[in-house]
C-alpha positions as CSV (number, residue, x, y, z in Angstrom):
1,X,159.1,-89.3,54.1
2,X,156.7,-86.8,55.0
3,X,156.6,-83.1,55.8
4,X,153.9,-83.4,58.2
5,X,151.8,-80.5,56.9
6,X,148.7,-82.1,56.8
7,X,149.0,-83.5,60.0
8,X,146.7,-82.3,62.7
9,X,147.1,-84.9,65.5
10,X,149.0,-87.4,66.8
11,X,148.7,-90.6,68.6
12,X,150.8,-92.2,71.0
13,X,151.2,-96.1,71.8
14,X,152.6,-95.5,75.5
15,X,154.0,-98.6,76.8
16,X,157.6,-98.6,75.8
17,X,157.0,-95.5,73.6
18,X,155.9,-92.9,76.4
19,X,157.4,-94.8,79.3
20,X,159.5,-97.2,80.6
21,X,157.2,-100.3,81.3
22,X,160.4,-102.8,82.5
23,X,161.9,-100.9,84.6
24,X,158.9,-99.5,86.6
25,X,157.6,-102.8,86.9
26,X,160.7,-104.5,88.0
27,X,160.9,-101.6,90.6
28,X,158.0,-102.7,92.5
29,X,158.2,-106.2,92.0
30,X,161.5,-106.5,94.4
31,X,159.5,-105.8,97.9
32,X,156.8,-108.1,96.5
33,X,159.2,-111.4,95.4
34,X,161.2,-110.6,98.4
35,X,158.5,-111.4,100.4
36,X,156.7,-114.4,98.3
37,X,159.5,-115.5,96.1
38,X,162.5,-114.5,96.9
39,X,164.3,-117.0,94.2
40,X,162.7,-115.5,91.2
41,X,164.6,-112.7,90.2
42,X,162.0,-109.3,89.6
43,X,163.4,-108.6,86.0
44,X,162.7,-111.9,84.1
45,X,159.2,-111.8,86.1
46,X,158.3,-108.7,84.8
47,X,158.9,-109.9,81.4
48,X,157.1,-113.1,82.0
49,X,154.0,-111.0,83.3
50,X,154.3,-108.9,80.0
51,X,154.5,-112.3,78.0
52,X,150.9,-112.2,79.0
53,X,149.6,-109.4,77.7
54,X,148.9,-110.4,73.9
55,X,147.6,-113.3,74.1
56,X,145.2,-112.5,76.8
57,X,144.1,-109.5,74.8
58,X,143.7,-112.1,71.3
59,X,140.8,-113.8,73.4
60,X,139.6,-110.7,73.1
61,X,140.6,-109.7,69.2
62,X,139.6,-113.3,68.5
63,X,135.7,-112.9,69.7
64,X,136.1,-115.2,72.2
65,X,136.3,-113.5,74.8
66,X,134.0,-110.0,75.4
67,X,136.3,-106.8,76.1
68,X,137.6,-106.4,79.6
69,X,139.8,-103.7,80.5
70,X,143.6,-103.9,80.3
71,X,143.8,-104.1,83.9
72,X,141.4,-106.9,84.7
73,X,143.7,-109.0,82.3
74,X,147.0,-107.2,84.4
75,X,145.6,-108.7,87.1
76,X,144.3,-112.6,85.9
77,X,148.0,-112.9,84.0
78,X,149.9,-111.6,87.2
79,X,148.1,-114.4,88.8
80,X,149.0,-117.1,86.3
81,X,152.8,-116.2,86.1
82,X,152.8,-115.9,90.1
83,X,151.8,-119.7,89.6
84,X,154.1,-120.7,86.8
85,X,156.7,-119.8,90.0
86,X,154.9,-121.7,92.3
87,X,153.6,-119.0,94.5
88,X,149.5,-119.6,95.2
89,X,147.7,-115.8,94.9
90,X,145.3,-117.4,97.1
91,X,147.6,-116.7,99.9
92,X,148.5,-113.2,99.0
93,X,145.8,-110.5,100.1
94,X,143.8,-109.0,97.5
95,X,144.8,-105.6,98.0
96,X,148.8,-106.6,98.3
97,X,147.9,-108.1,94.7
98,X,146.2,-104.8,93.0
99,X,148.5,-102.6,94.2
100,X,151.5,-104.6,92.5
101,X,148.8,-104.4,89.0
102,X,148.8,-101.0,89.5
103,X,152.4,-100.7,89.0
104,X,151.6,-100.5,85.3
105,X,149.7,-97.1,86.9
106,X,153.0,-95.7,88.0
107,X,155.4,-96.4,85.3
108,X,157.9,-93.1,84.0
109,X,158.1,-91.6,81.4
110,X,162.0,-92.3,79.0
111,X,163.5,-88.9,80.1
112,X,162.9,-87.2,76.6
113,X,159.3,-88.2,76.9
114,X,157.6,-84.9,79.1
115,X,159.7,-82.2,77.4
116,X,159.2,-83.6,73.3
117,X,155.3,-84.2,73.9
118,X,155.1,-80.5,75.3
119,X,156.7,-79.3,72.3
120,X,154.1,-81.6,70.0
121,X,151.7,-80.0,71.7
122,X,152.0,-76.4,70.8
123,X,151.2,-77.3,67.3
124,X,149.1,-81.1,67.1
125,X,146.6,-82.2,69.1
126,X,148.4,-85.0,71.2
127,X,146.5,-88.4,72.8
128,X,147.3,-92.0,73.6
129,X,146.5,-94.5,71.3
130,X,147.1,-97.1,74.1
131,X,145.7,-100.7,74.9
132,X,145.8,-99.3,78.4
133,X,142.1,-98.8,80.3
134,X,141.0,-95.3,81.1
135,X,142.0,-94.9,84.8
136,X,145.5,-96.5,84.0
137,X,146.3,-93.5,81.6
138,X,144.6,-90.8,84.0
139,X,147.0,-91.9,87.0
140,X,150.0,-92.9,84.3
141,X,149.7,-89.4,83.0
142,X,149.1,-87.5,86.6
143,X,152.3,-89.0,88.0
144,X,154.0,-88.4,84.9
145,X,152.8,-85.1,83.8
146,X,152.1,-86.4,80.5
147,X,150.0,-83.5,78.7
148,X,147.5,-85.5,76.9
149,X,144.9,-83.3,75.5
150,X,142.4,-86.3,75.5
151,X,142.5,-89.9,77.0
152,X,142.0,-92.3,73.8
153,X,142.4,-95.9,73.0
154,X,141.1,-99.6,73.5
155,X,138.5,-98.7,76.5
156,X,137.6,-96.2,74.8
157,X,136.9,-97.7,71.1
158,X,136.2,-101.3,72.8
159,X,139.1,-103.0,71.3
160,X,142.8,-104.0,71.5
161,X,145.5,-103.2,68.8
162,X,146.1,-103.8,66.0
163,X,142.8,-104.7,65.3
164,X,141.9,-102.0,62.8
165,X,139.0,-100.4,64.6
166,X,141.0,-99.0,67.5
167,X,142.6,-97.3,64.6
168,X,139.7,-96.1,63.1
169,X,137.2,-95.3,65.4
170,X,140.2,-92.8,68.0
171,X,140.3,-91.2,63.9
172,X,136.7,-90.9,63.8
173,X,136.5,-89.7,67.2
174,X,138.8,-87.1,66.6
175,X,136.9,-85.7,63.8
176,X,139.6,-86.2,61.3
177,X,140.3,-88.1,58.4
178,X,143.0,-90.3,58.9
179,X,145.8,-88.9,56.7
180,X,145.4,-86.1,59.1
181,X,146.4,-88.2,62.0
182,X,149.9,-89.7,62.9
183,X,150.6,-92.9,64.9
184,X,153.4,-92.5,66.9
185,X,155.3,-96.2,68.4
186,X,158.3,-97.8,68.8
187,X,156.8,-100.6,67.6
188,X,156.6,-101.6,64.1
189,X,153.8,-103.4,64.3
190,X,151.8,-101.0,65.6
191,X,152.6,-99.0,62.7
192,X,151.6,-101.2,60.6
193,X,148.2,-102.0,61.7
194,X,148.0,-97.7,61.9
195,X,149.4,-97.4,58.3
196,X,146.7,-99.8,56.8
197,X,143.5,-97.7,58.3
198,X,145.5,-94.9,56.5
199,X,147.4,-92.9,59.1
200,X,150.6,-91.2,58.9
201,X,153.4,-93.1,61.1
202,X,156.4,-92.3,62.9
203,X,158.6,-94.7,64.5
204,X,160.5,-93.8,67.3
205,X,163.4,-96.0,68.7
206,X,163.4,-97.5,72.0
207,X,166.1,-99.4,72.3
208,X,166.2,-100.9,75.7
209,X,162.3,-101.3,76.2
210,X,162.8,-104.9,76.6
211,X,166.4,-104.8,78.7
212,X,169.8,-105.3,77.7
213,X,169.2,-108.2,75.3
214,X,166.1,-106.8,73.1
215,X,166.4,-107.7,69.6
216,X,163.0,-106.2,68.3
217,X,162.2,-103.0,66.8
218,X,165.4,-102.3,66.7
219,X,164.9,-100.7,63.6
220,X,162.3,-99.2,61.0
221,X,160.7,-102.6,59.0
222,X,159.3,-100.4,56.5
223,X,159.6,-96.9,54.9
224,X,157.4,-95.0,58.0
225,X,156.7,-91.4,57.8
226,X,159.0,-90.4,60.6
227,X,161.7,-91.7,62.0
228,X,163.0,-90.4,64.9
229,X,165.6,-91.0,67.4
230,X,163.6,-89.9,70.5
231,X,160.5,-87.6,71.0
232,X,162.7,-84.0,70.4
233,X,163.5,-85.6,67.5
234,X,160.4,-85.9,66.4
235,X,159.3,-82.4,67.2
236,X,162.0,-81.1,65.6
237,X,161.2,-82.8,62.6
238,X,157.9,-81.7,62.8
239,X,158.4,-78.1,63.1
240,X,157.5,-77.4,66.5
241,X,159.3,-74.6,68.4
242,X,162.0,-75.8,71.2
């Protein structure tokens, strides 16, 4: 364990970590399969749409595809799972279809989320380390009130974790060396990918990211930095002021 001294900023995966991904998702998916699929049920959708998301983005990591933003691939893998049910996108406006891929822009925060990050605050300089585009943080955090000090991440570095340069290059951007920065995630791989570019890690439980049945990151895989049980926790450990 660490005593965080040397620590001067911290990074932040956000999906499932800052906010609740399945449940804002699901949220806006019942108006939308009511009206063009009304047998699938919104939840297993949701996760079927997130399914997607890594092997879209390894297309990406793999060079064979160049770097897109996270919501142009929202958008092509909400179109392929609205077709693994059947339903043609064809016949869905265009506009009826990017406003449901910018639910991902409207997702809240886990209700510890607002209050521990304004704490971290006060003493570290806080970001997103996020495979999430630009814009997506910008309205994530203005709905949210997230307090980022600075918008950083995959559009930013031109790559998708855990390929090692996100890591690096948000460090380098930063000014810091990386034992100076902290990846925070409630994902252990994440944290690994982090720890191997040479940045402090906390993990941070999130139990029901994935819904009542998760069996994932349940727990710490390795000996991280910090763990925490939510993001007072973390501050506390940390020694910022309440």
């Amino acid at each position: 364990m660490s005593d965080g001294r040397q620590i001067k900023a911290l990074l932040f995966d956000v999906f499932g970590t800052v906010v609740d991904w399945r449940t804002g998702v699901t949220r806006e998916l019942y108006p939308f399969l009511n009206r063009f699929a009304p047998q699938v049920d919104a939840a297993e959708f949701a996760d079927a749409w997130r399914r997607q998301y890594s092997p879209a983005m390894e297309e990406i990591r793999s060079g064979r595809r160049p770097f897109v933003p996270l919501d142009v691939l929202h958008r092509e893998n909400l179109k392929k799972v609205l077709s693994d049910y059947g339903v043609d996108s064809s016949s869905i406006s265009a506009q009826e279809i990017e406003d449901l891929n910018f639910s991902w822009h409207r997702l809240d925060p886990w209700p510890d989320s607002v209050a521990g990050l304004l704490r971290l605050k006060r003493r570290f300089m806080i970001a997103p380390l996020s495979n999430g585009n630009i814009r997506l943080m910008m309205d994530m955090a203005k709905r949210a009130a997230l307090p980022w000090d600075a918008i950083l991440g995959a559009e930013v570095a031109r790559a998708y974790k855990p390929s090692p340069e996100v890591y690096s290059k948000t460090v380098e951007i930063l000014g810091l060396h990386p034992a100076e920065v902290c990846m925070v995630a409630a994902h252990n791989g994440d944290l690994a990918a982090a720890r191997l570019c040479g940045l402090k890690t906390a993990f941070l439980v999130r139990p029901t990211e994935h819904g009542p049945g998760q069996t994932s990151d349940l727990h710490a895989e390795q000996h991280w930095d910090f763990l925490a049980t939510d993001m007072n926790d973390l501050a506390t450990q940390l020694g910022c002021p309440t």
